[in-house]
N, C-alpha and C positions, 0 to 999 in steps of 0.2 A: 703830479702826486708827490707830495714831501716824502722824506728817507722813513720816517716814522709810522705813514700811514703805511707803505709798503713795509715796511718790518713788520707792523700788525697784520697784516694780509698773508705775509709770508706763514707770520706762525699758526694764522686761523688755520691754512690749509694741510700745514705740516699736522697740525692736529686733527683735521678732517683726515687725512689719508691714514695717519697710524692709528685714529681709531677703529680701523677694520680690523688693526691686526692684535696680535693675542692667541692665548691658546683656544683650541676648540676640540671639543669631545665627541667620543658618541654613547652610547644608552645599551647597557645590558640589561633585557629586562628576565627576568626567573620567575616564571610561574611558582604557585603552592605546590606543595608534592599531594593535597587530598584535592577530593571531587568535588568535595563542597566549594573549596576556594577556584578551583577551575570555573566552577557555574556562574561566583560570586565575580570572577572576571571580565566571562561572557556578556554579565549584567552592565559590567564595566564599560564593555565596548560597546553594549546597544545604546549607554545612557551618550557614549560620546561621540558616535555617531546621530542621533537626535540632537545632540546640542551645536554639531556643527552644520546638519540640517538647519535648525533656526539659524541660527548666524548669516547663511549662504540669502537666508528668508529676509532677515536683516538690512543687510546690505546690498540686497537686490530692490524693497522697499524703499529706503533711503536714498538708492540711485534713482528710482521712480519721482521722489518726491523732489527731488535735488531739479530733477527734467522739466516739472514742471512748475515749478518757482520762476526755473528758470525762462520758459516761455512766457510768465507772467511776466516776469522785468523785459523783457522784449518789447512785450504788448504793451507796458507802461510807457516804453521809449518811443514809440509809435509817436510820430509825429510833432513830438518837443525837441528842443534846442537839446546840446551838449549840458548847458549848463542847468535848465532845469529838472534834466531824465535825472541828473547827478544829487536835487536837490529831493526829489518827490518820486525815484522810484528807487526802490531796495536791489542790491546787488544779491543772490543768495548765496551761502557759503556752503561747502560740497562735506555732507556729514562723514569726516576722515571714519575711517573702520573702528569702530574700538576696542578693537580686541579681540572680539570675543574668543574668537577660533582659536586662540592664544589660551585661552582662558579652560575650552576643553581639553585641552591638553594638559596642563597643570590639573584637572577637578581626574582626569584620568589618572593619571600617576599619582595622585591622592588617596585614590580607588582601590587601584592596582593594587598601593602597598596596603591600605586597610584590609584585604582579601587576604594576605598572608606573603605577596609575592614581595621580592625586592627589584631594586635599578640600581644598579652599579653606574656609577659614572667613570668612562676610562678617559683619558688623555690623549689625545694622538700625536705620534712623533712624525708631526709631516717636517 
């Protein structure tokens, strides 16, 4: 390995490791002080609860179909060479998450604050 590929390798990883680090917070959340905004919360929590229902529905799907592509490519390789399985049957690629469950958490605190409440973001002094 030349001195230069290893200096690039070194700093890939230096950069891999310190990107863990930084500050990190956590979330004061404050209800409305009326009832209205309390209900309009509640609504809050059933929509993002339902949304990460679908999600769980999602990627349980996904994992279904990933399973059985993949048994397809199998059944494809049945009985051909290395070199034709490689030519005439499809490898499938594994649908990564995307997001979503990510996503009901932002649509919630979008929520939250349109109902009246706030989120403080604090800092923590670890």
């Amino acid at each position: 390995m030349s001195n230069s590929l290893k200096w690039r390798a070194a700093l890939v990883l230096a950069v891999g490791l310190l990107g863990g680090c930084g500050p990190s917070y956590t979330y004061r959340y404050s209800p409305p002080p009326s009832m209205a905004g309390m209900n309009c919360i509640n609504s809050c929590s059933m929509e993002r609860n339902h949304c990460k229902q679908m999600a769980r529905l999602q990627e349980n799907s996904d994992h279904a179909l990933y399973q059985a592509n993949y048994r397809n490519y199998q059944l494809c390789q049945a009985g051909k060479s290395k070199k034709e399985a490689r030519k005439s049957c499809y490898y499938p690629s594994y649908p990564f998450n995307s997001g979503s469950s990510y996503s009901c958490g932002s649509d919630y605190d979008s929520c939250y604050q349109s109902c009246g409440g706030t989120i403080q973001r604090i800092l923590n002094k670890d």
